[in-house]
VOBA-45474 format. One record per residue: x, y, z of N, C-alpha, C in turn; residue number from 1. Coordinates in Angstrom, 3 decimals. Each point is the difference from the previous one (the first is absolute). Example, Ala and Ser with C-alpha at 12.3 -4.5 7.8 and 13.67 -1.06 7.14 Angstrom:
BEGIN
<pt><n_x>13.190</n_x><n_y>-5.690</n_y><n_z>7.800</n_z><ca_x>-0.890</ca_x><ca_y>1.190</ca_y><ca_z>0.000</ca_z><c_x>0.900</c_x><c_y>1.200</c_y><c_z>0.000</c_z><pos>1</pos></pt>
<pt><n_x>-0.350</n_x><n_y>1.050</n_y><n_z>-0.720</n_z><ca_x>0.820</ca_x><ca_y>1.190</ca_y><ca_z>0.060</ca_z><c_x>-0.770</c_x><c_y>1.090</c_y><c_z>0.730</c_z><pos>2</pos></pt>
//
This chain:
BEGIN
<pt><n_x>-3.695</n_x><n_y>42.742</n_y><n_z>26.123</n_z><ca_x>-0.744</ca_x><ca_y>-0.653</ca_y><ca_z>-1.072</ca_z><c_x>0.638</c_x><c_y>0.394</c_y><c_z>-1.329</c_z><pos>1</pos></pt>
<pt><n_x>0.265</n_x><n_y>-0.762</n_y><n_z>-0.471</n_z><ca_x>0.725</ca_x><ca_y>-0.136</ca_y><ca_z>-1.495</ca_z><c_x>-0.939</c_x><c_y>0.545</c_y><c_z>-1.078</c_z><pos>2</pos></pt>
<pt><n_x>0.623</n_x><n_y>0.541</n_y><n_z>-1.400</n_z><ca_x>-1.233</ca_x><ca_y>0.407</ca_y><ca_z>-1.282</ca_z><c_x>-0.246</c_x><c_y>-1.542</c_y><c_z>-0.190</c_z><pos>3</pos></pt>
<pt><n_x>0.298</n_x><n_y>-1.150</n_y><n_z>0.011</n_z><ca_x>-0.318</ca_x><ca_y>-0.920</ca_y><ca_z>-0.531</ca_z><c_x>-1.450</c_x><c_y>-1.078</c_y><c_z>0.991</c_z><pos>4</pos></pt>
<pt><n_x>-0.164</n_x><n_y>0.515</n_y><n_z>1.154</n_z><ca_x>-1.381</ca_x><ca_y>-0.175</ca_y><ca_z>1.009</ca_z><c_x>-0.863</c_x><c_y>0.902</c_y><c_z>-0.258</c_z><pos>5</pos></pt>
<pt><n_x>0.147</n_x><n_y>0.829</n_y><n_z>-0.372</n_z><ca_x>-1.082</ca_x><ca_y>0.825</ca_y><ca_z>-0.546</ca_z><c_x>-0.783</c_x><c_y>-0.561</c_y><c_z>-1.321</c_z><pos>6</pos></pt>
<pt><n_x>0.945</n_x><n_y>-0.609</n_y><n_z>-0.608</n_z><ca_x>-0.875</ca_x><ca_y>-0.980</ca_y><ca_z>-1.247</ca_z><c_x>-0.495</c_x><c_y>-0.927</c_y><c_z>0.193</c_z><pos>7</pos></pt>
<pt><n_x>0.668</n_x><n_y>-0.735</n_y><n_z>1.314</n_z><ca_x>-0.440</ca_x><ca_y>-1.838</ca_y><ca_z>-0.070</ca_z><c_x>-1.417</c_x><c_y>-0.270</c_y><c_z>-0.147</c_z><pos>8</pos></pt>
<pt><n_x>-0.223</n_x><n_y>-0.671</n_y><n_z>-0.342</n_z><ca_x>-1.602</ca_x><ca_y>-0.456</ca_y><ca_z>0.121</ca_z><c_x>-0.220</c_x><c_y>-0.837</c_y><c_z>0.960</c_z><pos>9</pos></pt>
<pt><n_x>-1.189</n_x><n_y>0.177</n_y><n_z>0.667</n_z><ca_x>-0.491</ca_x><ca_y>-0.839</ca_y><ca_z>0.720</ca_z><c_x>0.096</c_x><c_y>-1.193</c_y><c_z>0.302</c_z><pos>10</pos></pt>
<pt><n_x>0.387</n_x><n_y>-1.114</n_y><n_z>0.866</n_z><ca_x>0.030</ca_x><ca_y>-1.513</ca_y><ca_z>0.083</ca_z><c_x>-0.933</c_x><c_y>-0.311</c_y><c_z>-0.964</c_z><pos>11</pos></pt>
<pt><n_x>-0.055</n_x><n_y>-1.456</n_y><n_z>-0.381</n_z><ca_x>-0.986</ca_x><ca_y>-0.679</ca_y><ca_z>-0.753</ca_z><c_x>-0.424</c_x><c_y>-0.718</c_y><c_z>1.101</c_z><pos>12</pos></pt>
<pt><n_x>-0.985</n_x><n_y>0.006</n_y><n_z>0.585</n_z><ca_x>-0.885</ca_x><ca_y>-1.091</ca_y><ca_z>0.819</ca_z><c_x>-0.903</c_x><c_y>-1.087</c_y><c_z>-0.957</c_z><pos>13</pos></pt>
<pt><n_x>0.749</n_x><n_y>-0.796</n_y><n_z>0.228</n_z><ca_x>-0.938</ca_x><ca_y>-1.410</ca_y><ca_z>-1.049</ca_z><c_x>-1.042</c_x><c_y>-0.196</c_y><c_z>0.701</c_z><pos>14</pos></pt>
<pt><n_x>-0.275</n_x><n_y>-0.318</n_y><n_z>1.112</n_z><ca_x>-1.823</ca_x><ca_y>-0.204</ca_y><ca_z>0.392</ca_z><c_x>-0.838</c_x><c_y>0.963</c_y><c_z>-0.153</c_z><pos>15</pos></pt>
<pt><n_x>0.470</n_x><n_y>1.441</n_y><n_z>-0.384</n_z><ca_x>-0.680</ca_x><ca_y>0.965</ca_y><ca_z>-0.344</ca_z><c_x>-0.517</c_x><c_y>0.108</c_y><c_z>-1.607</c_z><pos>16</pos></pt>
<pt><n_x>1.285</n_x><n_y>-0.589</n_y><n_z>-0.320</n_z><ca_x>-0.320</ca_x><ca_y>-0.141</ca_y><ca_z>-1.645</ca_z><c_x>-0.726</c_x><c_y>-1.268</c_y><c_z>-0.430</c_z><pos>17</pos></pt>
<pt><n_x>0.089</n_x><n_y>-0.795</n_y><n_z>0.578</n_z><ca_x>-1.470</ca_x><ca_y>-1.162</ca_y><ca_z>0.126</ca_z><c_x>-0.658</c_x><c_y>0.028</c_y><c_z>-0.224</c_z><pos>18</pos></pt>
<pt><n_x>-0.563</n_x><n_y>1.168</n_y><n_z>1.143</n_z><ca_x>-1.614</ca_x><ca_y>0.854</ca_y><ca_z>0.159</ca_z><c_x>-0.252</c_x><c_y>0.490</c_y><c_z>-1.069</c_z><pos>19</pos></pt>
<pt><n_x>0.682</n_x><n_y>1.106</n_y><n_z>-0.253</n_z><ca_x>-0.057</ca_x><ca_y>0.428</ca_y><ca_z>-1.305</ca_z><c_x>-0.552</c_x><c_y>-0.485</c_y><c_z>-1.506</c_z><pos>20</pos></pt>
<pt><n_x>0.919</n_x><n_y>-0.880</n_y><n_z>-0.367</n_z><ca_x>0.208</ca_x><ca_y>-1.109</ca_y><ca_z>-0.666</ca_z><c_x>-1.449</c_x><c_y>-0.563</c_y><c_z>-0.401</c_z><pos>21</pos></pt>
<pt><n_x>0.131</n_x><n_y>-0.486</n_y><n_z>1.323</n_z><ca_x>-1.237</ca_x><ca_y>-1.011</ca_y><ca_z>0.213</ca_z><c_x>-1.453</c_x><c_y>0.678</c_y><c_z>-0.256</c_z><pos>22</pos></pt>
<pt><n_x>-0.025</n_x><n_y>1.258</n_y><n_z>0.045</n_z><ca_x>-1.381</ca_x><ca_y>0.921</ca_y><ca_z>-0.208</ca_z><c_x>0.272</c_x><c_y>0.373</c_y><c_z>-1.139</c_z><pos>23</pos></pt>
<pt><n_x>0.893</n_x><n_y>0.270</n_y><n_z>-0.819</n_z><ca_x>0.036</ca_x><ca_y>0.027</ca_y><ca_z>-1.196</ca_z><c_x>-0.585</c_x><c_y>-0.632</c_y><c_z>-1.095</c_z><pos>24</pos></pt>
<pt><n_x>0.312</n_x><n_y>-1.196</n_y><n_z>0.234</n_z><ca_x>-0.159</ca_x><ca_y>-1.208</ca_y><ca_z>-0.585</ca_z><c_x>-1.056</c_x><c_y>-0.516</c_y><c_z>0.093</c_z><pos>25</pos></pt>
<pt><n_x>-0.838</n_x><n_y>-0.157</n_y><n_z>1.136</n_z><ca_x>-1.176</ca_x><ca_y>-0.338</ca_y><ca_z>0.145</ca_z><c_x>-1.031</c_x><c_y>1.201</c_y><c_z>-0.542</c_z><pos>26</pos></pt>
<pt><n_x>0.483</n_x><n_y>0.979</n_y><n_z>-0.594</n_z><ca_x>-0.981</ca_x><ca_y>0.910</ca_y><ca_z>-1.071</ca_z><c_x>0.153</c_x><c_y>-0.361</c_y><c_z>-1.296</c_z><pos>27</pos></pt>
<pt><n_x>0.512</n_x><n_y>-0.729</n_y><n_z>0.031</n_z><ca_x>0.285</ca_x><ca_y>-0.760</ca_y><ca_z>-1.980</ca_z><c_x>-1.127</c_x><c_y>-1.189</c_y><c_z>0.355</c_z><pos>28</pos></pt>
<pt><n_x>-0.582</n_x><n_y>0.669</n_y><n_z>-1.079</n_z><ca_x>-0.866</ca_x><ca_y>-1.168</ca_y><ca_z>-0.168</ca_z><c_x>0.618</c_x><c_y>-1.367</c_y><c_z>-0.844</c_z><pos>29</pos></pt>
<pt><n_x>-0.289</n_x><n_y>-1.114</n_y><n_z>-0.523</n_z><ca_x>-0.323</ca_x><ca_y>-1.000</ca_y><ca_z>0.977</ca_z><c_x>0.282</c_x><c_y>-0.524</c_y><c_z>0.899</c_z><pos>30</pos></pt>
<pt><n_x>1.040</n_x><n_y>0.390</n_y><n_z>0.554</n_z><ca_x>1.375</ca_x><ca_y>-0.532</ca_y><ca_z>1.186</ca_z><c_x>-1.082</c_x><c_y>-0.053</c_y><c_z>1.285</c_z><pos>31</pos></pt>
<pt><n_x>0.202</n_x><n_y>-1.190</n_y><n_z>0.310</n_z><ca_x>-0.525</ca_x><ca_y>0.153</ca_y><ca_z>1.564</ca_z><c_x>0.994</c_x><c_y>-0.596</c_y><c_z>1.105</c_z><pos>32</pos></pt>
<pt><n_x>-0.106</n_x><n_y>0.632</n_y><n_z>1.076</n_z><ca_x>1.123</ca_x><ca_y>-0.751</ca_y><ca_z>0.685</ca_z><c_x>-0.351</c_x><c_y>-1.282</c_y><c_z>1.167</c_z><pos>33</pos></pt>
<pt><n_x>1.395</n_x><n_y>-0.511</n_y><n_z>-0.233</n_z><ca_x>-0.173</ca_x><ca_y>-1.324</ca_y><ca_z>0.876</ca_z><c_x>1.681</c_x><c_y>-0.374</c_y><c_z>0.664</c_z><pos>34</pos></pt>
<pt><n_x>-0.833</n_x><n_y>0.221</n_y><n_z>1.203</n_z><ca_x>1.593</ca_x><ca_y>-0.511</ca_y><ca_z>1.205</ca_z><c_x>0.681</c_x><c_y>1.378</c_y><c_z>-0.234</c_z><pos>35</pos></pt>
<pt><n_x>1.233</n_x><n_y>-0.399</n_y><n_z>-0.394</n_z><ca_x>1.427</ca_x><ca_y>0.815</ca_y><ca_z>-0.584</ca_z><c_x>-0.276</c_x><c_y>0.869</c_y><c_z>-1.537</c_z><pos>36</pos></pt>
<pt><n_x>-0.778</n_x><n_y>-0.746</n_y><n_z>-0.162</n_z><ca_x>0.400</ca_x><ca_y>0.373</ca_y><ca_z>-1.916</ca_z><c_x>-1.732</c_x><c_y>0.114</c_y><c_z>-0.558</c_z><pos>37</pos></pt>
<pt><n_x>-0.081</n_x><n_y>0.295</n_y><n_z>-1.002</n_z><ca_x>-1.069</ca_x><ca_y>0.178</ca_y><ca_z>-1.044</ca_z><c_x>-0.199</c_x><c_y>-0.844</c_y><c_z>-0.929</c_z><pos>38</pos></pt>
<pt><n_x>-1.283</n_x><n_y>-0.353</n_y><n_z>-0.723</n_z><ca_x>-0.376</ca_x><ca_y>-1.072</ca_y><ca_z>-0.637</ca_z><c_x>-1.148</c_x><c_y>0.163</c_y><c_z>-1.406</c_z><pos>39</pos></pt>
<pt><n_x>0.091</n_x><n_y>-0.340</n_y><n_z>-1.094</n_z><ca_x>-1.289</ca_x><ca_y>0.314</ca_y><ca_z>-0.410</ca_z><c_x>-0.318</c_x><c_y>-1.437</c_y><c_z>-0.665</c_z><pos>40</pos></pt>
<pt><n_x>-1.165</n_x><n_y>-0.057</n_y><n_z>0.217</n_z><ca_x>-0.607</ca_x><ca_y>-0.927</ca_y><ca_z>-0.410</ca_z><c_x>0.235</c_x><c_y>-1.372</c_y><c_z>0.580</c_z><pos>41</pos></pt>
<pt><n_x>0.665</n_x><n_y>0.293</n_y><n_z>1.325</n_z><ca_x>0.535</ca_x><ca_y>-1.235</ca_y><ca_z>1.143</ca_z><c_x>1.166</c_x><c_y>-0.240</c_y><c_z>-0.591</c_z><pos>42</pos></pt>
<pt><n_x>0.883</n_x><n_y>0.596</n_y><n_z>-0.847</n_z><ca_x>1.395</ca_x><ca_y>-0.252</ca_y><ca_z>-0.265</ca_z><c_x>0.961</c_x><c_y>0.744</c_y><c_z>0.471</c_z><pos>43</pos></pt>
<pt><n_x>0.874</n_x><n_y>0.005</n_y><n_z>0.748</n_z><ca_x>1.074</ca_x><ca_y>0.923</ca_y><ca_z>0.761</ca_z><c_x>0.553</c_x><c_y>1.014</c_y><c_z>-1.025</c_z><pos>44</pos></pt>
<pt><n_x>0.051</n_x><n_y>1.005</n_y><n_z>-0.033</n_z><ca_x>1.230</ca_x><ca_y>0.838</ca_y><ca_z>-0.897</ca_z><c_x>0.712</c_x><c_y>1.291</c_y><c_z>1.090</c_z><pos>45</pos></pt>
<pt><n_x>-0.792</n_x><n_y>-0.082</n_y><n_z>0.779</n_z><ca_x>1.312</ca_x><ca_y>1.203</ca_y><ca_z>0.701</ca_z><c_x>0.696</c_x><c_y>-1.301</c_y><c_z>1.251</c_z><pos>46</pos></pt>
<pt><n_x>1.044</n_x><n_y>0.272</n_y><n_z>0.937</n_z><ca_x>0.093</ca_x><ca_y>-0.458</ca_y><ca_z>1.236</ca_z><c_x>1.023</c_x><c_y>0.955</c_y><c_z>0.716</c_z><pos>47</pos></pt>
<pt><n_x>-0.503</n_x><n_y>0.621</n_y><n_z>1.116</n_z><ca_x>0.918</ca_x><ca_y>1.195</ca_y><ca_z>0.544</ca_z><c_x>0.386</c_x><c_y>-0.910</c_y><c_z>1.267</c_z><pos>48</pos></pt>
<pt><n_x>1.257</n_x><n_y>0.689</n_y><n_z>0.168</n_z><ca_x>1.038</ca_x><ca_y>-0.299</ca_y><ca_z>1.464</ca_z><c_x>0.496</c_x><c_y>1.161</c_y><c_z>0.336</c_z><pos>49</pos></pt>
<pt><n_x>0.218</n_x><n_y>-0.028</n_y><n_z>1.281</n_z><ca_x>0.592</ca_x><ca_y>1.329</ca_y><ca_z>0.215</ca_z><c_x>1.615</c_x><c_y>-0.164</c_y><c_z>1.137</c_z><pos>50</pos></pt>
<pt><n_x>1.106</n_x><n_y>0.176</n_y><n_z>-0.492</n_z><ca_x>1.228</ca_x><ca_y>-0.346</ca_y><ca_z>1.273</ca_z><c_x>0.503</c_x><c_y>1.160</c_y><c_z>1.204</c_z><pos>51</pos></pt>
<pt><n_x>0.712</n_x><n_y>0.391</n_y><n_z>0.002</n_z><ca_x>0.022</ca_x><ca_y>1.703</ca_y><ca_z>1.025</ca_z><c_x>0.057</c_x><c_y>1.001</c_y><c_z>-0.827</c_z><pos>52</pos></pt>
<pt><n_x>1.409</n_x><n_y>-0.219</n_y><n_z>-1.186</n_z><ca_x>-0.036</ca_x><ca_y>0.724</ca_y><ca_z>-0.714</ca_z><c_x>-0.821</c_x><c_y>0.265</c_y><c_z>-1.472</c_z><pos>53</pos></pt>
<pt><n_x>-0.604</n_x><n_y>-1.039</n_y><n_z>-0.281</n_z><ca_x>-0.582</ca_x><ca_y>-0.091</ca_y><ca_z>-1.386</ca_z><c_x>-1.345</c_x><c_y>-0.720</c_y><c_z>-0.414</c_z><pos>54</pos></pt>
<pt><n_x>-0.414</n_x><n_y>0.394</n_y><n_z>-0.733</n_z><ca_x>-1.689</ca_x><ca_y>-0.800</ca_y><ca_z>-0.566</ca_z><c_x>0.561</c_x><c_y>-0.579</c_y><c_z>-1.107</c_z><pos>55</pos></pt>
<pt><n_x>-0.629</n_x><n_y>-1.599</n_y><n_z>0.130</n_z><ca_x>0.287</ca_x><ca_y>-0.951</ca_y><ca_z>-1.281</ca_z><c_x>-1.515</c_x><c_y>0.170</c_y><c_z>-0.593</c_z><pos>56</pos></pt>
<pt><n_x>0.162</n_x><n_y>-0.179</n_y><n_z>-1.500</n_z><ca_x>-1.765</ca_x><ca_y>-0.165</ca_y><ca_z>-0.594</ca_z><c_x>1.220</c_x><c_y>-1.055</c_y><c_z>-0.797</c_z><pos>57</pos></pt>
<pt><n_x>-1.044</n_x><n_y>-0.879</n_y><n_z>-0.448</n_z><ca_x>-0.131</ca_x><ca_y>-1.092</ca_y><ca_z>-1.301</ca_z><c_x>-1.189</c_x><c_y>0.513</c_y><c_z>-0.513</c_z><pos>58</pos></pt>
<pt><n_x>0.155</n_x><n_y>-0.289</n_y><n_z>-1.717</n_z><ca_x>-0.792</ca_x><ca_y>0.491</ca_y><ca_z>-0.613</ca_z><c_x>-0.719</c_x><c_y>-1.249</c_y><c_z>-0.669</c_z><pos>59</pos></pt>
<pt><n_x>-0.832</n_x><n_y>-0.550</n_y><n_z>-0.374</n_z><ca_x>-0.308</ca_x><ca_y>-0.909</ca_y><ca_z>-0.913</ca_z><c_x>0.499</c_x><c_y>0.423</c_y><c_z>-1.431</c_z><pos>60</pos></pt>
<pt><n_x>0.872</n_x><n_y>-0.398</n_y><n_z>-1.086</n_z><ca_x>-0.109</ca_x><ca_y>0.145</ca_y><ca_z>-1.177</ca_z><c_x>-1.027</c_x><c_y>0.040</c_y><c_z>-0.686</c_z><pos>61</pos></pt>
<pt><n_x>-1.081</n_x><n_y>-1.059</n_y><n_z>0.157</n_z><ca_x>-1.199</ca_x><ca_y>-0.150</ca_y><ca_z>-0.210</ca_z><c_x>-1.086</c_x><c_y>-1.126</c_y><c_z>0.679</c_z><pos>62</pos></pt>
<pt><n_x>-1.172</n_x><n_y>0.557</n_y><n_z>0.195</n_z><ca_x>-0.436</ca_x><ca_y>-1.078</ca_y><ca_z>1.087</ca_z><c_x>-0.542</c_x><c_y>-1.199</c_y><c_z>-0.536</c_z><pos>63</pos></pt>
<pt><n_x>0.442</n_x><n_y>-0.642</n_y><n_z>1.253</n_z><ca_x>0.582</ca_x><ca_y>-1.610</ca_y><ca_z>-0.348</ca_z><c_x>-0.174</c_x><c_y>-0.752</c_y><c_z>1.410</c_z><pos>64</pos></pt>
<pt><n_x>-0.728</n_x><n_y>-1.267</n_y><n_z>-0.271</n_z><ca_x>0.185</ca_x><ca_y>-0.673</ca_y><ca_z>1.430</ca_z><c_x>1.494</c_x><c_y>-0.244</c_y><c_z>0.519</c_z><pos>65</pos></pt>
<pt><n_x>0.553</n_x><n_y>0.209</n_y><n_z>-0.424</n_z><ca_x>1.914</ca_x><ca_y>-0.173</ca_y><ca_z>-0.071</ca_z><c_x>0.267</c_x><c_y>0.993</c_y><c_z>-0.453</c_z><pos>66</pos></pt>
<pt><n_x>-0.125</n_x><n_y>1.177</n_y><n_z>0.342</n_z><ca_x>0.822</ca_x><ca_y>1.307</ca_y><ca_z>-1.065</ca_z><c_x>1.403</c_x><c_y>-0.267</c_y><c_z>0.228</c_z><pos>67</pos></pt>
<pt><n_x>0.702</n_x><n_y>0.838</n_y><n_z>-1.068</n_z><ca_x>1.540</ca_x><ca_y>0.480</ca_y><ca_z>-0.030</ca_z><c_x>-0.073</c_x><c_y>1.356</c_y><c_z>0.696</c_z><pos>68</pos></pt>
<pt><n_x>0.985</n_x><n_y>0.019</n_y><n_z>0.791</n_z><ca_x>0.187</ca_x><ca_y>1.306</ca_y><ca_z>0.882</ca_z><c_x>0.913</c_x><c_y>0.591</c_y><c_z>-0.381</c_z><pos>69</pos></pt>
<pt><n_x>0.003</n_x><n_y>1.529</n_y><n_z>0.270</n_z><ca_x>0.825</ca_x><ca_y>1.065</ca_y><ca_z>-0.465</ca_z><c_x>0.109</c_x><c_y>0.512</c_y><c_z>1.873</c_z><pos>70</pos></pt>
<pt><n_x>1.575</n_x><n_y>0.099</n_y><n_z>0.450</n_z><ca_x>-0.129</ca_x><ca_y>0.775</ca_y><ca_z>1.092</ca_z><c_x>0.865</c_x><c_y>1.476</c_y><c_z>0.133</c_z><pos>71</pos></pt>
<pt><n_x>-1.190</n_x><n_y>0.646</n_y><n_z>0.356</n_z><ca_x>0.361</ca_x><ca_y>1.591</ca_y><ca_z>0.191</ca_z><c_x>0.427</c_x><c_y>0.254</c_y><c_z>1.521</c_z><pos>72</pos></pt>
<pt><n_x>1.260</n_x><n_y>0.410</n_y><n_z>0.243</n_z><ca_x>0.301</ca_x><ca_y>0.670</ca_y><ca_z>1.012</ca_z><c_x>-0.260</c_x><c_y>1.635</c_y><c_z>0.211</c_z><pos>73</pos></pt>
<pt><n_x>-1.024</n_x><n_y>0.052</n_y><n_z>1.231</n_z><ca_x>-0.019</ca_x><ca_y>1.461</ca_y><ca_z>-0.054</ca_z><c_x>0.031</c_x><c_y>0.778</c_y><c_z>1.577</c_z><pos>74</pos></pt>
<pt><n_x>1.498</n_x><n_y>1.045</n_y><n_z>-0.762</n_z><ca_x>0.512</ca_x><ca_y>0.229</ca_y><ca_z>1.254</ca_z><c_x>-0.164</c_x><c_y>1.718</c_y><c_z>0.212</c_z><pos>75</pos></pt>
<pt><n_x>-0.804</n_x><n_y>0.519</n_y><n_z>-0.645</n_z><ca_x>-0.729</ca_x><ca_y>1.342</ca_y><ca_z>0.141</ca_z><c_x>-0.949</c_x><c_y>0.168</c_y><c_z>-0.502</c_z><pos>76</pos></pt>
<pt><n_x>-0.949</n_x><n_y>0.996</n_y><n_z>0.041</n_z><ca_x>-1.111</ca_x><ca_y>0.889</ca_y><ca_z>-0.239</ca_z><c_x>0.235</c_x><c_y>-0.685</c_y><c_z>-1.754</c_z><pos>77</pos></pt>
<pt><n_x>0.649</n_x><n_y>0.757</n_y><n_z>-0.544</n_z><ca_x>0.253</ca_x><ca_y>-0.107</ca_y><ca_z>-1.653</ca_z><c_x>-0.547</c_x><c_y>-1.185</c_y><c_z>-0.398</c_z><pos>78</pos></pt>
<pt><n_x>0.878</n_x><n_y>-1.172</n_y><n_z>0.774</n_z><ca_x>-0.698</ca_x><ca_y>-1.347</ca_y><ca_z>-0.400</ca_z><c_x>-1.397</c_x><c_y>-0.593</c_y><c_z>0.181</c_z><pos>79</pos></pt>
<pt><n_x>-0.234</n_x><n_y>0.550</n_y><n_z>0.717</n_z><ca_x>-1.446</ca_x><ca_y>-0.659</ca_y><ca_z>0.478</ca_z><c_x>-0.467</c_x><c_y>0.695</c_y><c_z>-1.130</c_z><pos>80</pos></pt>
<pt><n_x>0.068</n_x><n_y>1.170</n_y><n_z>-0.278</n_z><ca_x>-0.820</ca_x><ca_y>0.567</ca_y><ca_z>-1.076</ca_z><c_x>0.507</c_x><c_y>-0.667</c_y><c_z>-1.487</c_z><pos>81</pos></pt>
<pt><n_x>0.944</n_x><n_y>-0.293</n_y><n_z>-0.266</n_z><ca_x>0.313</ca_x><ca_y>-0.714</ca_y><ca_z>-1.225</ca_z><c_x>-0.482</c_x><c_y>-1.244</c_y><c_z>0.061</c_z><pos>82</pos></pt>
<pt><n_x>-0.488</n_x><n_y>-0.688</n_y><n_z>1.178</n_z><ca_x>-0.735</ca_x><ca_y>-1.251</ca_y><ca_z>-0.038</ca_z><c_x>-1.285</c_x><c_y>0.101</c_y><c_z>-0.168</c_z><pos>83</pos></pt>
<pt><n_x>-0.691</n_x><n_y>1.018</n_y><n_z>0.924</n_z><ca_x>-1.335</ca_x><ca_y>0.043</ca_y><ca_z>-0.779</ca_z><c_x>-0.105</c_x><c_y>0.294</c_y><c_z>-1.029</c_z><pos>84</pos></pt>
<pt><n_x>0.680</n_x><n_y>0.536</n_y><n_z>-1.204</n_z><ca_x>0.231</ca_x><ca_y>0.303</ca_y><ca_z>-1.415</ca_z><c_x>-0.330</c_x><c_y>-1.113</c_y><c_z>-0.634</c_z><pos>85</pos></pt>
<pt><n_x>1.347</n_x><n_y>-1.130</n_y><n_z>0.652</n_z><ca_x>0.170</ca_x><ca_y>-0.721</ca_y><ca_z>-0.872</ca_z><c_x>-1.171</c_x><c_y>-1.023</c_y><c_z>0.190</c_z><pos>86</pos></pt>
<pt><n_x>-0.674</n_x><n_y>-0.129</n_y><n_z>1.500</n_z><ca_x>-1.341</ca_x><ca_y>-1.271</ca_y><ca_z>-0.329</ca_z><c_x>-1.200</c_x><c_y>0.992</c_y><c_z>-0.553</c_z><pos>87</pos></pt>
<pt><n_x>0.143</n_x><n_y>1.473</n_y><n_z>-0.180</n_z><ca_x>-1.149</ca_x><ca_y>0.082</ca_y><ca_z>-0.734</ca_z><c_x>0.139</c_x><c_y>0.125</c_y><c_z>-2.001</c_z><pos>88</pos></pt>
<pt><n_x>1.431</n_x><n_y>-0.328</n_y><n_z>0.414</n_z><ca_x>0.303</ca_x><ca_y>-0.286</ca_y><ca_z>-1.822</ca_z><c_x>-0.256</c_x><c_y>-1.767</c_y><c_z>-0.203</c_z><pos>89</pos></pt>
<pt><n_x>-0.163</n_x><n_y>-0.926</n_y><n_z>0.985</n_z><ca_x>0.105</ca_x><ca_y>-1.163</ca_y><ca_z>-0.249</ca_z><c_x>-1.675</c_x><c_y>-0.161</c_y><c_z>0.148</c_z><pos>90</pos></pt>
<pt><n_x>-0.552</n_x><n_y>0.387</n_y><n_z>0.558</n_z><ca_x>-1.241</ca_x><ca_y>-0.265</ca_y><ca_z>-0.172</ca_z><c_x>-0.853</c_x><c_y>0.772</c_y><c_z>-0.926</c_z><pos>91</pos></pt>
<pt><n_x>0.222</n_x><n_y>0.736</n_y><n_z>-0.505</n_z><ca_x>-0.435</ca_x><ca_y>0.313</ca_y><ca_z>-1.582</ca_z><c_x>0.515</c_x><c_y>-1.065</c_y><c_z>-1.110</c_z><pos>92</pos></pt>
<pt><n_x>1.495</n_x><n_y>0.069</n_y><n_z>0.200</n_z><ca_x>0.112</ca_x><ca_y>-1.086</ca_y><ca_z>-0.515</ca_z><c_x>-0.302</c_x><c_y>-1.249</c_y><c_z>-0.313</c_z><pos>93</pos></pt>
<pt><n_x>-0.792</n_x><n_y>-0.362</n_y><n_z>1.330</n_z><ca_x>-0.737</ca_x><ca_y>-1.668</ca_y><ca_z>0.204</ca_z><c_x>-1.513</c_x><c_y>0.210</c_y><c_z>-0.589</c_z><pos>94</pos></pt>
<pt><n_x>-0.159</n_x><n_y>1.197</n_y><n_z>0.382</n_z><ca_x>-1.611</ca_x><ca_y>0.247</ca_y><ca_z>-0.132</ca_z><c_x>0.000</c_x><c_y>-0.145</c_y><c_z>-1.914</c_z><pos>95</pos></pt>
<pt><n_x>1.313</n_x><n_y>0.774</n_y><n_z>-0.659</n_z><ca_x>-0.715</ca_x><ca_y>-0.179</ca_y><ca_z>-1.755</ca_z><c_x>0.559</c_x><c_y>-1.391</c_y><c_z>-0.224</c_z><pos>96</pos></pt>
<pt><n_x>0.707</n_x><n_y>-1.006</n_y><n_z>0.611</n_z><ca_x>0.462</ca_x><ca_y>-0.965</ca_y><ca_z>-0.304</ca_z><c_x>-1.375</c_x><c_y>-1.076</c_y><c_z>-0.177</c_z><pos>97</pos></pt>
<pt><n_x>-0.382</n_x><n_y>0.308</n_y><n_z>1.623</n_z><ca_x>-1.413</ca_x><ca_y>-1.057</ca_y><ca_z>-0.307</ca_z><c_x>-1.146</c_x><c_y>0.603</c_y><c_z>-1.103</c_z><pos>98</pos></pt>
<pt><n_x>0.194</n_x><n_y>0.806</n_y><n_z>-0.367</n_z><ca_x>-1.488</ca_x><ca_y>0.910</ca_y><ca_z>-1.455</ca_z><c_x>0.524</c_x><c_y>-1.393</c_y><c_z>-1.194</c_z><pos>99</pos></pt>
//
């Protein structure tokens, strides 16, 4: 065993980070989920996929019966956590938009 296996980190399992994900998110209030993805107010703004190696999220820019999507590839721990960052910076964001 090499010094450099002693550092590796762990696989990323994307259906694990789903789960994750997915319980995360459904503690933000107003987000409720539906199918794949999350919704507020019956308008889509999250939509998760998951491939072997990686979790896709789209983000809504802002919700919209047609939103513009932003897509985040996330291919470790780090990311998933920089995504929940970033939809709980977008929904503050939406929330003083509509005041």
């Amino acid at each position: 065993m090499s010094d450099d296996d002693f550092f590796a980190l762990p696989a990323f399992k994307p259906d694990e980070a789903l789960v994750t994900l997915k319980r995360q998110l459904r503690d933000l209030k107003p987000l409720a989920e539906r199918g794949t993805g999350f919704e507020i107010g019956g308008k889509r703004v999250i939509d998760l996929a998951t491939d072997a190696t990686t979790l896709t999220a789209r983000l809504a820019k802002r919700p919209a019966t047609s939103p513009e999507w932003q897509t985040l590839l996330l291919k470790n721990s780090a990311d998933v956590r920089k995504c929940v960052d970033e939809v709980k910076k977008r929904l503050s964001r939406w929330e003083q938009d509509a005041e």
